[in-house]
N, C-alpha and C positions, 0 to 999 in steps of 0.2 A: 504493500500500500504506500502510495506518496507522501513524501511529508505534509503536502498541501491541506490533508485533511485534519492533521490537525489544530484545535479549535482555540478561540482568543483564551481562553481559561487558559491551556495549557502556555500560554507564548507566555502569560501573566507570569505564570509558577516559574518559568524559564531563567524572565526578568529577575524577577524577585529571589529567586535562588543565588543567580548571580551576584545581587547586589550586597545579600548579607554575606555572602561568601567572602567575598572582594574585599567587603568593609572589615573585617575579621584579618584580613591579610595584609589591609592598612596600618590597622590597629597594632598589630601585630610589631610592622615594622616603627610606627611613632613609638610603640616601649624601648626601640631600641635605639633610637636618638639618629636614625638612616636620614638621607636626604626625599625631597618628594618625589626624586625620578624610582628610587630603592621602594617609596613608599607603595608610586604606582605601579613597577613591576610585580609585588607582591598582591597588590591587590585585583592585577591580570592572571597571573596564573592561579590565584587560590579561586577566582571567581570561575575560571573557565578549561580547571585540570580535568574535573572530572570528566565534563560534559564532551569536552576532546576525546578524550577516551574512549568512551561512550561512541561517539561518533565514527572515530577510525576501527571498533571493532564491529560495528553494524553494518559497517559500509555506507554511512548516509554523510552527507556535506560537514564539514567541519561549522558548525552552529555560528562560530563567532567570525571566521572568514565571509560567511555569505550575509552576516545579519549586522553592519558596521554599529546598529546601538547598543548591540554586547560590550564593543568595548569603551564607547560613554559613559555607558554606566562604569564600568570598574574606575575608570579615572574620574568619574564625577562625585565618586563617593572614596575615593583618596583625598578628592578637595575636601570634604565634609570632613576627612578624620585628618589632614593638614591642617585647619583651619578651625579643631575646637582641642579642647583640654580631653587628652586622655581621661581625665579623671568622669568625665560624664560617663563614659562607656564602660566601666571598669562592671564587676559584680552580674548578680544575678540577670540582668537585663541583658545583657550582651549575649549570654547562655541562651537565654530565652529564644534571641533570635537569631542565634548561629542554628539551635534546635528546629524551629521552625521553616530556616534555610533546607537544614539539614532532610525533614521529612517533603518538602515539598519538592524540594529536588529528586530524590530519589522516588517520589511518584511519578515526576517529568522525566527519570529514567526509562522507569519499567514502560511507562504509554509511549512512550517513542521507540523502544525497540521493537513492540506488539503492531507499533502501525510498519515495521518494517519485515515484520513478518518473521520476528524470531520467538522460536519456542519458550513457554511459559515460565522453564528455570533459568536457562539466558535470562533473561527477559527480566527478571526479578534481581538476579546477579548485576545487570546492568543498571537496575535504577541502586544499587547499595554503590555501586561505584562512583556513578555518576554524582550520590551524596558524599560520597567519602573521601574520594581521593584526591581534591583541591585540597583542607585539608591538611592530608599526609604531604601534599608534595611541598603547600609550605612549613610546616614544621618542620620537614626535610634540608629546606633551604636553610630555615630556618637556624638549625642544626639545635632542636630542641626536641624530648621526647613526643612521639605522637599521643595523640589520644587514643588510638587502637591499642598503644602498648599499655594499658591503663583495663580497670576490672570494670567501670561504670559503664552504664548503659548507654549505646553511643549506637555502634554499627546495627545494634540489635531493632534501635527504633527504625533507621531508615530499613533494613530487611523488615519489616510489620510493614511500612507503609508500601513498600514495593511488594512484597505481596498482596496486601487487599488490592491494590493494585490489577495485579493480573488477576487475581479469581475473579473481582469483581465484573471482569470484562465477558465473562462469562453468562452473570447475571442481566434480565432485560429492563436491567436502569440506565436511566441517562450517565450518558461518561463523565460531565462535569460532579455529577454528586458521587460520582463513583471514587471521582480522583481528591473532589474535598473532604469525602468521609477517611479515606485512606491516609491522607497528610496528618487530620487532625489526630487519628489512631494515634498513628507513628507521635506526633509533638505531645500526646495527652502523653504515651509512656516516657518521651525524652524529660517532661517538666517533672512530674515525678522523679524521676530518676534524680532531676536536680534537688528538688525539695528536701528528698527524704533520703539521698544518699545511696539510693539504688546501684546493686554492682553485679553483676554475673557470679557465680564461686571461680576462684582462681585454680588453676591444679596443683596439688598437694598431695601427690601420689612419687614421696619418695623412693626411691628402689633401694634395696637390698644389697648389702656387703655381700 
């Protein structure tokens, strides 16, 4: 199926994924006292790693090469975090919507691999990346631990949301409530997870002398 079919909802989540991504990437670099070119590189690849990914392994157009307000946004919202006090973004708020980036993207994963006509575990596997690995890649640059290496609940939500995701596409409901009930799943268990300190078990399966 062409990308064409996909619907203004999903171009929204696209944006919007992008933009807290990117802003996170900003953020990221203003803790570290970077220049605003350092700033805006960070906040191009952390807004537009995963989605890349995502793209070159479905075989569909590189998202941000053909769509020139991808990367507006990321440098528009480097101005936004050049041009205020770290200190506003610090804490629970920033979580909130890095989590919220987090599941709507990786909704906008799984629906864009499905309209390319990849099967339902791809398909799921691609909306977790396309949440997650902007990211990895800047923490990487970063040269700070990621938060995959971490027990909290993270990768798990964007996989919730990227599955309701595809089952949903199954069901004979409209795809826009399909993809906002699936986000908010996925953000309802990431906020939790914030509140209350939610973590996976870790492995603790020492072996034997």
């Amino acid at each position: 199926m062409d990308e064409t079919v996909l619907t203004p909802l999903l171009d929204w989540l696209d944006l919007a994924g992008v933009a807290v991504f990117a802003f996170t990437g900003a953020l990221l670099a203003a803790r570290e006292k970077q220049t605003f070119v350092t700033m805006g590189f960070f906040a191009l690849v952390t807004g537009v790693g995963g989605g890349t990914i995502r793209d070159l392994l479905i075989g569909a157009p590189v998202f941000w090469i053909v769509d020139p307000w991808v990367s507006v946004v990321c440098f528009a919202v480097a101005l936004v975090a050049w041009f205020t006090p770290s200190a506003w973004w610090e804490g629970r708020l920033l979580d909130l919507a890095d989590g919220l980036g987090l599941t709507a993207y990786a909704v906008l994963g799984s629906a864009k691999a499905l309209s390319y006509g990849i099967p339902p575990i791809p398909a799921i596997l691609m909306g977790v990346i396309t949440g997650c690995a902007g990211g990895i890649i800047r923490d990487v640059v970063a040269g700070r631990p990621s938060i995959i290496m971490r027990p909290e609940i993270y990768v798990t939500a964007a996989a919730l949301s990227a599955s309701l995701c595809v089952a949903g596409s199954y069901l004979p409901a409209p795809r826009g409530a399909v993809w906002l009930c699936a986000a908010l799943a996925g953000f309802a268990l990431r906020t939790a997870a914030i509140y209350w300190s939610l973590s996976l078990p870790a492995y603790d399966r020492r072996g034997k002398a």
